[in-house]
DONU-12363 format. One record per residue (C-alpha): residue number from 1; residue in one letter; x, y, z. Coordinates in Angstrom, 3 decimals, m for minus. Example, Ala and Ser with C-alpha at 12.3 -4.5 7.8 and 13.67 -1.06 7.14 Angstrom:
BEGIN
n,res,east,north,up
1,A,12.300,m4.500,7.800
2,S,13.670,m1.060,7.140
***
This chain:
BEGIN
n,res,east,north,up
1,X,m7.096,m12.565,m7.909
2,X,m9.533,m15.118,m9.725
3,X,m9.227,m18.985,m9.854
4,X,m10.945,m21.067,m12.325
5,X,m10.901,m24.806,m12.958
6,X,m9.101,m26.122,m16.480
7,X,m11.871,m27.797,m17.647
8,X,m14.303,m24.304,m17.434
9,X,m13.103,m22.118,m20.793
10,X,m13.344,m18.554,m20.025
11,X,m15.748,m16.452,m21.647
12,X,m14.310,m13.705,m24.028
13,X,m16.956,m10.799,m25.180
14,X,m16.650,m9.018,m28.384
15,X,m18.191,m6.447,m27.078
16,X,m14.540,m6.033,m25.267
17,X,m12.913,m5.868,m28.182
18,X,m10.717,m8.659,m26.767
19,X,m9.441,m11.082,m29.823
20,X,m8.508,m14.631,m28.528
21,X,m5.819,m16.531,m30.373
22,X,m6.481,m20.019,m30.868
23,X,m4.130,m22.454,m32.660
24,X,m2.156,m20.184,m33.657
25,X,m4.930,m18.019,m35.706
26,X,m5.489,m14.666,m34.191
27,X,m9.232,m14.056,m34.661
28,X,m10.219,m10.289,m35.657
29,X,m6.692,m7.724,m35.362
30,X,m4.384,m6.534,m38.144
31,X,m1.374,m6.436,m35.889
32,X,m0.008,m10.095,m35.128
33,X,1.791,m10.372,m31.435
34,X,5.120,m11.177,m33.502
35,X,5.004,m7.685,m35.265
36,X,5.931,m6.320,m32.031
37,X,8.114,m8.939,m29.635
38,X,7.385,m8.318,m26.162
39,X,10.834,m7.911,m24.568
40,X,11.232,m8.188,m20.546
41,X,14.635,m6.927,m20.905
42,X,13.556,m3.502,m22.438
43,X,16.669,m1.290,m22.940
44,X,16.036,2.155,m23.748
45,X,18.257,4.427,m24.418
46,X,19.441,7.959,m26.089
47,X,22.401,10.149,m25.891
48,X,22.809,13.865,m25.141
49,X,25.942,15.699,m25.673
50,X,26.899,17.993,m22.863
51,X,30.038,20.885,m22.871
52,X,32.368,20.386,m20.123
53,X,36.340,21.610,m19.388
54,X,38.386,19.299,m19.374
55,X,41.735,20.084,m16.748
56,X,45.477,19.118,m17.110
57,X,47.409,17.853,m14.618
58,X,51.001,17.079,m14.206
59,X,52.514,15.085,m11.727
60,X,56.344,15.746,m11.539
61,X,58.958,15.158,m9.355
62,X,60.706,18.142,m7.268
63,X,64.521,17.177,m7.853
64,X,64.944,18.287,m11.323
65,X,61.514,19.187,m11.932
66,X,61.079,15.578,m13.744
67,X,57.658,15.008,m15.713
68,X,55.932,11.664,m14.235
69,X,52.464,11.845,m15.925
70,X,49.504,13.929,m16.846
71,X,45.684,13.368,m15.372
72,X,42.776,14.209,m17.017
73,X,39.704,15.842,m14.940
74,X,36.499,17.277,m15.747
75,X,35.841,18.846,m12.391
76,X,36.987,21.863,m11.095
77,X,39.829,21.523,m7.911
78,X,42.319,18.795,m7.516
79,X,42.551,15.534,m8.833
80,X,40.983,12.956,m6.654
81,X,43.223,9.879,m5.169
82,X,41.529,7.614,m7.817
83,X,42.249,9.284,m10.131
84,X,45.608,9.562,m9.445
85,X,45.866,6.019,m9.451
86,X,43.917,5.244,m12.645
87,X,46.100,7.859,m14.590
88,X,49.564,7.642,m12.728
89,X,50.264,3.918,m11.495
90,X,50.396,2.428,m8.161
91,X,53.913,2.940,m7.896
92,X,53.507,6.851,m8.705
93,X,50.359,7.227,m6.474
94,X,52.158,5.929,m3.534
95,X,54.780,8.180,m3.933
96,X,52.206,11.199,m4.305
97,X,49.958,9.967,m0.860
98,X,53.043,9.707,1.207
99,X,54.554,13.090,m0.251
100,X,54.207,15.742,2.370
101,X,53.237,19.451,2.160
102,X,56.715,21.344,1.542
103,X,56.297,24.783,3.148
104,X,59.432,26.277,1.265
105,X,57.986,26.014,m2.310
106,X,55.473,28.190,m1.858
107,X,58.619,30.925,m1.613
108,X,60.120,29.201,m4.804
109,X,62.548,26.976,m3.553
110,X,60.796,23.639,m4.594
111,X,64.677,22.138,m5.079
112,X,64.586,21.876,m1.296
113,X,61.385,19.594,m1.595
114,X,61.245,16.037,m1.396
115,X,58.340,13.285,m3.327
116,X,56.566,14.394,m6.416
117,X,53.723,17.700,m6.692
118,X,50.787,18.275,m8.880
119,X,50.926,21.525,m11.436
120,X,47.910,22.487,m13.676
121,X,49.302,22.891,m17.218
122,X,45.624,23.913,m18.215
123,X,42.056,23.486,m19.178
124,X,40.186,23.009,m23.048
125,X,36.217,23.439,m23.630
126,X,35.137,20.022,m24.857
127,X,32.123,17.783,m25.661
128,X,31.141,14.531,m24.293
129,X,28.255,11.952,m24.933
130,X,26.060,10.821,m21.863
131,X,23.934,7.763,m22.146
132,X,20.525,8.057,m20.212
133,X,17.330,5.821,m19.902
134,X,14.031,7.128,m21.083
135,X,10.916,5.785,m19.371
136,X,9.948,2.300,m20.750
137,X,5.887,1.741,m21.230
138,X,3.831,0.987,m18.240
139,X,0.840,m1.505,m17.772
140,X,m1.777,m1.748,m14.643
141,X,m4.660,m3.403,m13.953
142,X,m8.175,m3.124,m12.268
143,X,m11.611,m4.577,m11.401
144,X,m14.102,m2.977,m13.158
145,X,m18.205,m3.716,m13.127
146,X,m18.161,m4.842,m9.505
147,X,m21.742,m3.720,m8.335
148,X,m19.981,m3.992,m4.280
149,X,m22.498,m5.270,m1.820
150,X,m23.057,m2.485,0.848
151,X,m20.391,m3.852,4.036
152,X,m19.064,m6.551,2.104
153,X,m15.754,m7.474,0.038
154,X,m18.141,m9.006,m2.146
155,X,m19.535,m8.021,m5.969
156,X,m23.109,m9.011,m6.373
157,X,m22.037,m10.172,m10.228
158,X,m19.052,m11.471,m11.798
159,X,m16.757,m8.421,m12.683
160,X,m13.934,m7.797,m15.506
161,X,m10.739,m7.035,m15.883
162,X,m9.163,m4.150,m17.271
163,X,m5.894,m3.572,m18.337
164,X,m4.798,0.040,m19.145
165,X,m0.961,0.899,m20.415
166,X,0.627,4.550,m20.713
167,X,3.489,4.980,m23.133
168,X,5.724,8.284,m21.700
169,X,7.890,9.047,m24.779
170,X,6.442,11.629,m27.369
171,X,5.238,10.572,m30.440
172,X,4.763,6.791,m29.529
173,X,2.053,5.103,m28.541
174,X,0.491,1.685,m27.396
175,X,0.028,m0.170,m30.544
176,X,m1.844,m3.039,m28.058
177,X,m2.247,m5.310,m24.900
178,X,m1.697,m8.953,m25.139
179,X,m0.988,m12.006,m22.225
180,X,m2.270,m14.925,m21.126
181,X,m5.333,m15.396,m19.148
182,X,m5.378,m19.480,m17.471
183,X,m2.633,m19.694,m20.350
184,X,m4.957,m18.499,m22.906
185,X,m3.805,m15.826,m24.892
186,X,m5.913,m12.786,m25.702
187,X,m4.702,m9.930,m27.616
188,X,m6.720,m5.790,m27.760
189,X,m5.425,m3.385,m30.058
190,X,m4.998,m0.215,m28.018
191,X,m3.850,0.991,m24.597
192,X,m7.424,m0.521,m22.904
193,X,m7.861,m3.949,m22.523
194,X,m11.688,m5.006,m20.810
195,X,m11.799,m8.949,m19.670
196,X,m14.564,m10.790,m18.619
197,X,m14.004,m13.299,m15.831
198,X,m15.792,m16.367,m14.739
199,X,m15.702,m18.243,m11.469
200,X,m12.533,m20.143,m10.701
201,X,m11.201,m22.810,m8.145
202,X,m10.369,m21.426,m4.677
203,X,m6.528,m21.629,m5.828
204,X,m7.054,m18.848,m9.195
205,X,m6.294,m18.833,m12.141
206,X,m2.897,m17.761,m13.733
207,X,m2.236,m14.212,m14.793
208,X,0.203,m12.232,m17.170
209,X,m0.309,m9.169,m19.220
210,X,2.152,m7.069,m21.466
211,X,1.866,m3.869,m23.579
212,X,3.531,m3.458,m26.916
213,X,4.904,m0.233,m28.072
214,X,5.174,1.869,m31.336
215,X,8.798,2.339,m30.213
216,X,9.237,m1.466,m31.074
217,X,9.585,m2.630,m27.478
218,X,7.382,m3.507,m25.024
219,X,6.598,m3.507,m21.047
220,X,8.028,m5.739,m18.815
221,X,5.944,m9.171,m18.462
222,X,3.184,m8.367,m15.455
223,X,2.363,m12.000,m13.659
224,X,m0.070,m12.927,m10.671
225,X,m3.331,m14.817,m10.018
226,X,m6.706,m14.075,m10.055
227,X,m9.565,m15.723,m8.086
228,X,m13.218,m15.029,m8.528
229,X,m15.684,m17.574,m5.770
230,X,m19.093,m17.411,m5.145
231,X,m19.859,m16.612,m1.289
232,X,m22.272,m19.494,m0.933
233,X,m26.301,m19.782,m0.392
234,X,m27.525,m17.295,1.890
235,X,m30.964,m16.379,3.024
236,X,m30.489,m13.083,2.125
237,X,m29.377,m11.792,m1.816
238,X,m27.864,m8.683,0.632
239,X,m24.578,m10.678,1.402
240,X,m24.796,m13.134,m1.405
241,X,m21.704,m12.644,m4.064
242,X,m18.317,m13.123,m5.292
243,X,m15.707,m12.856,m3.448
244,X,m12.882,m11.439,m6.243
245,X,m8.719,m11.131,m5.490
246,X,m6.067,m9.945,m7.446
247,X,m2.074,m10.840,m6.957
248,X,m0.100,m8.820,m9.349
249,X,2.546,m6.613,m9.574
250,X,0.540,m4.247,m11.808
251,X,m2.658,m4.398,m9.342
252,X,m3.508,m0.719,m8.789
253,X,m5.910,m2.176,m5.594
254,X,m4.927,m2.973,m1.961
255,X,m1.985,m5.576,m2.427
256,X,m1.893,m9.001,m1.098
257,X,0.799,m9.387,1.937
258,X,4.429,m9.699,1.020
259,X,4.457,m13.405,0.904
260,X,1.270,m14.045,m0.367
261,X,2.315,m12.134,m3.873
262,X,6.238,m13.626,m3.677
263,X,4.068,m17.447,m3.961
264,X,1.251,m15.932,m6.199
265,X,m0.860,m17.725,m3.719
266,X,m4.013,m16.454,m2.180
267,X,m5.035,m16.875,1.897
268,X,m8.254,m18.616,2.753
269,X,m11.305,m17.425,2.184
270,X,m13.860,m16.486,4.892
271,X,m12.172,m16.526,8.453
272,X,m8.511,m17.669,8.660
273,X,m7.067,m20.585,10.981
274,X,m6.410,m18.948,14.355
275,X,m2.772,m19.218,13.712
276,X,m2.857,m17.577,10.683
277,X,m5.186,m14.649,12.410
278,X,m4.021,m11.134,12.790
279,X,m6.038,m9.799,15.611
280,X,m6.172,m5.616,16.042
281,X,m6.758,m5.809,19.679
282,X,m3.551,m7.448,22.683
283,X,m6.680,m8.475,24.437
284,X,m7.598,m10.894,20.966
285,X,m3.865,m11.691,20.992
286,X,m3.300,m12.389,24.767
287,X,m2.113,m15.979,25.711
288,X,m1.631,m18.121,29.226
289,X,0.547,m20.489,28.702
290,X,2.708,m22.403,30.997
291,X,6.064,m21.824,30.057
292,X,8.745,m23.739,32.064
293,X,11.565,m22.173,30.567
294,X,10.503,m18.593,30.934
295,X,9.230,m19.093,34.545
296,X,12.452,m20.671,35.094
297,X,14.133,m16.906,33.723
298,X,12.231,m15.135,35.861
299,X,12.413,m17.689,38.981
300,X,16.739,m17.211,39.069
301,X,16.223,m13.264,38.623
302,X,13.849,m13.073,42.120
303,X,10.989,m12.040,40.310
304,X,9.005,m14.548,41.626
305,X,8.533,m15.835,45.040
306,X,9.177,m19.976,45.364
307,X,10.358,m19.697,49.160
308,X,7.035,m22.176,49.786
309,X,8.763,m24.535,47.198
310,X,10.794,m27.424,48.284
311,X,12.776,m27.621,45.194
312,X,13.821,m23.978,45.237
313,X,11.080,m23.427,42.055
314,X,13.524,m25.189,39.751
315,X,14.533,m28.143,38.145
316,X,18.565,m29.386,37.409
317,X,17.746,m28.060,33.618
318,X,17.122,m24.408,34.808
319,X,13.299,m24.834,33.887
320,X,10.590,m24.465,36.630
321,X,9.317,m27.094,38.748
322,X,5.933,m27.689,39.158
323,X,5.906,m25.565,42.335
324,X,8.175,m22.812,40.759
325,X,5.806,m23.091,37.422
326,X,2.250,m22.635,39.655
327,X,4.062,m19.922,41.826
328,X,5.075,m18.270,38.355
329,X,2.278,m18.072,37.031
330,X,1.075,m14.584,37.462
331,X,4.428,m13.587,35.994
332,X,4.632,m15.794,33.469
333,X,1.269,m14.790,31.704
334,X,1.971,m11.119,32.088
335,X,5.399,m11.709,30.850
336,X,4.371,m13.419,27.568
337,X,1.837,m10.422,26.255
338,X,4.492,m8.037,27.528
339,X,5.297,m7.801,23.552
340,X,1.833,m8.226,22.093
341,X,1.337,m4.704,21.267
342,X,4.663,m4.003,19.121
343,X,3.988,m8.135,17.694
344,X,0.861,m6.347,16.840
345,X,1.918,m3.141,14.934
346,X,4.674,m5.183,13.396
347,X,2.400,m7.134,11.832
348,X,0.336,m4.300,10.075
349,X,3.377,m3.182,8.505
350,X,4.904,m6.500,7.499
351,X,1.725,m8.259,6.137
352,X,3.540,m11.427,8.214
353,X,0.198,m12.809,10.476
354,X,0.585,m11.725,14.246
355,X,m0.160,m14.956,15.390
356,X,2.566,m16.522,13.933
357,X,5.104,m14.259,15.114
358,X,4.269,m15.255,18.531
359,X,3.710,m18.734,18.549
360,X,7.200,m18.898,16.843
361,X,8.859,m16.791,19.726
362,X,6.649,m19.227,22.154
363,X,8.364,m22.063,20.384
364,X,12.107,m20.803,20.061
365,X,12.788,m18.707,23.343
366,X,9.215,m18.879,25.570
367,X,9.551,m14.914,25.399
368,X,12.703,m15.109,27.103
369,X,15.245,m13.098,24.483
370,X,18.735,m14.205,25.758
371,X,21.549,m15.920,24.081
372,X,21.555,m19.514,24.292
373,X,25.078,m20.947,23.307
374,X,24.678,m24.008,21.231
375,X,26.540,m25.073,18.018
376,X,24.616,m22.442,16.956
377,X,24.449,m19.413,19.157
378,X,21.116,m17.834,19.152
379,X,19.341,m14.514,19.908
380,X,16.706,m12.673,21.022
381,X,12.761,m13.657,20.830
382,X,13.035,m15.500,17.495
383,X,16.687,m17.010,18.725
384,X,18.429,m15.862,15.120
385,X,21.256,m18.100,14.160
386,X,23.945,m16.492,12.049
387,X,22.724,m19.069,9.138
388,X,19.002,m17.830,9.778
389,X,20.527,m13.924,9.076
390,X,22.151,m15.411,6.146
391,X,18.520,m16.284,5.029
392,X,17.327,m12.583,5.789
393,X,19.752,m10.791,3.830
394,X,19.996,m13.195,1.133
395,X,16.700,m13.598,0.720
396,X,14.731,m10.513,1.506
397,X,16.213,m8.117,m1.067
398,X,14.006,m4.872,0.505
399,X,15.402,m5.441,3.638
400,X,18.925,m5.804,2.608
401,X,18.528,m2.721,0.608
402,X,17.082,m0.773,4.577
403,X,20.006,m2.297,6.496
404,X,23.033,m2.653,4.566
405,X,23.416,1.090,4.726
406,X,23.506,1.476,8.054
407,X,26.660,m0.759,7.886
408,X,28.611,m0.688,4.905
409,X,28.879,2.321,2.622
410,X,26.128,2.928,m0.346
411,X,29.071,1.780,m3.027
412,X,29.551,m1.789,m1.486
413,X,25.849,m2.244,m0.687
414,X,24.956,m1.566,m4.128
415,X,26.394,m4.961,m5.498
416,X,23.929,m7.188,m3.436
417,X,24.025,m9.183,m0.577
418,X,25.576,m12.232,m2.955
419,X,28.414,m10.162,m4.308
420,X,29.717,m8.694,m1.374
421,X,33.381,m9.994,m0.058
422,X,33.044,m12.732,2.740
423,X,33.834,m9.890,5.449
424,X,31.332,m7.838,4.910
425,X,28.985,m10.579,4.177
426,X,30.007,m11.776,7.992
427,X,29.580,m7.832,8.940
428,X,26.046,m7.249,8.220
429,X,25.320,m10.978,10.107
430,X,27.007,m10.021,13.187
431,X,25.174,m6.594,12.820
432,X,21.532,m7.890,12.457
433,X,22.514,m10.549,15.500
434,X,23.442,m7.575,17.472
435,X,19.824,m5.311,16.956
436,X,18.528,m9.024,18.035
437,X,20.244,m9.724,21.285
438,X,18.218,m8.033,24.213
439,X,20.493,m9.100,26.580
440,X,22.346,m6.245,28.674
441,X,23.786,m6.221,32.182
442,X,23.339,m2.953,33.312
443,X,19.179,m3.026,32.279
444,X,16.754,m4.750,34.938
445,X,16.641,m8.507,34.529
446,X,19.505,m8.147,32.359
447,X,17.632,m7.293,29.230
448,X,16.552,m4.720,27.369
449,X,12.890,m4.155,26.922
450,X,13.142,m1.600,24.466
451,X,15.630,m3.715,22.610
452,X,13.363,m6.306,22.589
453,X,10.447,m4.429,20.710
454,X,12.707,m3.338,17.983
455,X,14.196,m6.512,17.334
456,X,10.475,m8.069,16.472
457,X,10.637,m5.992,13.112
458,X,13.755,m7.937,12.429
459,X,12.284,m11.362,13.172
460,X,9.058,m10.270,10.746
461,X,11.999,m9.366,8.042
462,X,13.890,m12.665,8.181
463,X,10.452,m14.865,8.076
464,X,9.510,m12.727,4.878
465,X,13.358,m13.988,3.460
466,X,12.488,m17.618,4.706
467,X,9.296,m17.566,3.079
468,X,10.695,m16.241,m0.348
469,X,13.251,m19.110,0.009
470,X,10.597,m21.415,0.704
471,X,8.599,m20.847,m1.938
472,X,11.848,m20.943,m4.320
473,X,12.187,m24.280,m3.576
474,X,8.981,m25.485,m4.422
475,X,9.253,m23.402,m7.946
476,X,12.800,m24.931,m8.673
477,X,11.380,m28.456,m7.881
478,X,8.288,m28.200,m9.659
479,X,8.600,m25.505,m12.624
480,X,5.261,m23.792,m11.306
481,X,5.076,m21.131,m9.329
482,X,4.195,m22.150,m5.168
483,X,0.347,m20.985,m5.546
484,X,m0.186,m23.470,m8.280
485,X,0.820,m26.401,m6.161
486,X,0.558,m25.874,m2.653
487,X,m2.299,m23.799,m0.739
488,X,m1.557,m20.770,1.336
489,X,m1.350,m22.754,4.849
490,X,0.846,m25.266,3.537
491,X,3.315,m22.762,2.541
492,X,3.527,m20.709,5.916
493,X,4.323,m24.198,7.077
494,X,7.248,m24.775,4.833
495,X,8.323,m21.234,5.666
496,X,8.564,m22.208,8.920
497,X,10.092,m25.501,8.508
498,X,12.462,m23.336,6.943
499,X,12.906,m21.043,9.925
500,X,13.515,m24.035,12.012
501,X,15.501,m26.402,10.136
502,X,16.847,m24.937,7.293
503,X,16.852,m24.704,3.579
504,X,18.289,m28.019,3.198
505,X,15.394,m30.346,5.300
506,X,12.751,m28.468,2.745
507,X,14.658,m29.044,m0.172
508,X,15.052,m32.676,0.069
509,X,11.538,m33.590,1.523
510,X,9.933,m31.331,m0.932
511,X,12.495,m32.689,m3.715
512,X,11.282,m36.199,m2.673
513,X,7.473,m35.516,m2.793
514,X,7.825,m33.759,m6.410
515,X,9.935,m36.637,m7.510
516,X,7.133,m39.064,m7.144
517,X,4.489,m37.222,m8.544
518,X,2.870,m36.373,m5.714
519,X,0.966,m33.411,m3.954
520,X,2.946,m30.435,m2.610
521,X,1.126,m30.512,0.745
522,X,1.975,m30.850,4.272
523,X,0.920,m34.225,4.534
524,X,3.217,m34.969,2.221
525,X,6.176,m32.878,2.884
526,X,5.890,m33.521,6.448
527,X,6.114,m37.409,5.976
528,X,9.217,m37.160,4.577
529,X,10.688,m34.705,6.804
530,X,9.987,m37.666,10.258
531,X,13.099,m39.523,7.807
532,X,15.520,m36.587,8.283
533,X,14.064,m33.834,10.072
534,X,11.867,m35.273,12.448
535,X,11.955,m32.038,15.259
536,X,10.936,m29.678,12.003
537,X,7.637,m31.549,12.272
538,X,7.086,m31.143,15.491
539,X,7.595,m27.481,15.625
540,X,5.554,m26.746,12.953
541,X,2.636,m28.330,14.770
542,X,3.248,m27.046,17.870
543,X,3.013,m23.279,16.201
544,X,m0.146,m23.985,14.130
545,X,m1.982,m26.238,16.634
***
């Protein structure tokens, strides 16, 4: 994606065929953007008829043969119990379900029969209308002219964009391409749509893109950023360039990670903060921390031996003494990259950094993935609350959409986390708690390992929800979307403040900050959170330190 500064206008070629409007003149096209409206909420439509049969049904009673009602069907067999009920009444359907088989009617003597019976009076050839959707038009976009520098990311000039749209339906066509480019509009008659860029600010610039149809629609509304920085002086013109990103929905390149494009927001460029690094290697990943707690775990389960400690290798709090924590040690370092590999894998698939994902389990459980009982109980590596599964489900509509089936039945996961009735809301919680909880009696050290390395996909899941929240809140409390006003550092530390302390500590602090005008940073945010979340702070440093 490319950033640019307000105060640098961005250069337009005719040679593009691109047509700029400008105070409300468009400059150079015979079709004005309000001959065709763009419409987001594109409906399109046709109907087919299609024969069918059509089947009678008559529900009657067996003493004195007495006619009830009829049901309509255009399937072959029986009536379903629905439709039964939609046709015949609660009353009637009751009656019919609790009716049972009468073995003496099938030698004619139904007047010994008891509850009501279904007949088939017959069947007529008939015609019904079915609505379907046809394809609505499509828009993606590209880098073209970037002359790459051999083994870099980098493009030894400043490249375009290009815009191309495909209209499916016969007969129609894209009558043109129109959006906003650092919210000015440009407008190319056609499916192709060339843009020159210019350099930008390290945050982008903002992004959308449309393509209107000869149908008398139009695509949905593509958004995203786009950055384009120079690499810097360098001694050699071999790795001197521009670096050039892309955050859109309609980018046909390698995508940005999952949070990145939900804040439109792009990650540092040149060599990230360690704690936003994603080594490829467990050695690159490997820690040695001392970890009270966890030596502590491993200290009441024999693992380790304190019999030269005075203390027993433990404090009144469970945690290691500082005999228990130097005898530990061994264990306790091989213990804490037991998961590095999985934390590792997870990461490739999730797009959430590696390095976070285990300085937050170093944080919440030291590695140790029991259940602590608090107000809150919590679980596993991550220690999930069921608030913070709330968060996952609610938030993280893809992953809703993987684990609600395995659950709750297609029909009820179709309505969305939101609509679903308060049981089976509390359901999928007390599921996603359970593929968290290692913990298990009859498995060495009372937890299982396995368990363990499948839950860390879940963790990865729920931070992508928190971050989505996250950067909702800073969009509701500032009208601009999160990349606008906060960099991408400062919003993996409101996703974790998140994590931590909840939706409503971010809300307020960030509400606070916006309210007076100021920054969305963390210097900010965080100064506000000492007032009323004080131990959100802390944690947040103590994972990015």
């Amino acid at each position: 994606m490319t950033t640019r500064n307000s105060q640098q206008s961005l250069l337009f070629s005719k040679a593009f065929l691109v047509f700029i409007v400008a105070f409300g003149v468009i400059l150079g096209t015979s079709v004005s953007s309000s001959e065709v409206l763009a419409d987001d909420d594109t409906n399109r439509t046709t109907t087919i008829i299609v024969p069918y049969t059509e089947y009678e049904w008559w529900v009657s009673r067996w003493a004195g043969n007495e006619h009830l009602c009829k049901i309509f069907a255009d399937h072959e067999g029986m009536p379903t119990a629905s439709e039964v009920y939609i046709y015949c009444g609660e009353s009637i359907y009751t009656e019919w379900a609790e009716t049972l088989a009468c073995p003496s009617a099938i030698d004619g003597n139904g007047e010994n029969c008891s509850g009501v019976y279904l007949h088939l009076m017959g069947s007529t050839l008939k015609e019904k209308e079915i609505t379907i959707e046809l394809p609505v038009p499509e828009a993606r976009i590209t880098i073209i002219n970037c002359d790459q520098l051999p083994n870099t990311d980098l493009c030894s000039y400043i490249p375009s964009l290009r815009i191309t749209a495909q209209e499916s339906l016969p007969n129609e066509h894209i009558i043109q391409i129109q959006g906003l480019l650092n919210n000015i509009p440009f407008i190319c008659q056609g499916q192709i749509c060339e843009i020159p860029l210019r350099a930008t600010s390290t945050q982008g610039i903002s992004l959308e893109f449309w393509a209107d149809s000869s149908y008398g629609d139009s695509s949905k509304h593509y958004s995203g950023r786009v950055r384009v920085v120079e690499s810097g002086v360098s001694d050699s013109l071999e790795t001197s360039g521009w670096y050039v990103d892309l955050i859109s929905e309609g980018w046909e390149g390698k995508q940005a990670g999952i949070c990145a494009q939900a804040w439109e927001a792009f990650p540092p460029i040149g060599t990230p903060s360690k704690w936003l690094d994603s080594p490829a290697s467990t050695e690159l990943l490997a820690s040695e921390v001392p970890l009270a707690y966890l030596a502590g775990q491993l200290i009441k389960r024999q693992v380790v031996n304190v019999s030269e400690c005075d203390d027993y290798g433990l404090l009144v709090n469970g945690y290691a003494s500082p005999c228990g924590l130097d005898k530990a040690r061994p264990e306790v370092i091989r213990w804490q990259n037991l998961f590095d590999a999985q934390i590792i894998e997870t990461a490739q698939e999730s797009s959430v950094p590696s390095q976070i994902l285990k300085r937050m389990f170093a944080q919440e459980s030291q590695f140790w993935p029991g259940v602590i009982r608090n107000t809150y109980d919590e679980y596993g590596l991550g220690q999930l609350t069921e608030l913070g599964a709330d968060t996952a489900l609610l938030w993280n509509f893809d992953f809703f959409d993987q684990f609600c089936p395995l659950v709750l039945s297609d029909e009820a996961c179709q309505k969305g986390y939101i609509h679903l009735e308060e049981e089976n809301q509390i359901l999928l919680r007390g599921a996603l708690l359970a593929h968290v909880n290692a913990e298990c009696p009859t498995c060495a050290l009372g937890i299982d390992i396995e368990g363990v390395n499948s839950s860390i996909s879940l963790f990865a899941q729920t931070l992508i929800g928190n971050c989505k929240q996250a950067g909702q809140i800073i969009a509701d409390a500032t009208n601009k979307v999160p990349g606008e006003v906060s960099d991408y550092e400062d919003l993996w530390r409101f996703t974790l403040v998140n994590y931590h302390a909840g939706a409503g500590c971010l809300e307020e602090a960030v509400n606070q900050v916006a309210g007076a005008g100021a920054p969305i940073d963390w210097s900010h945010v965080s100064l506000e959170l000492e007032t009323n979340c004080p131990h959100a702070v802390e944690y947040v440093e103590n994972v990015t330190q």
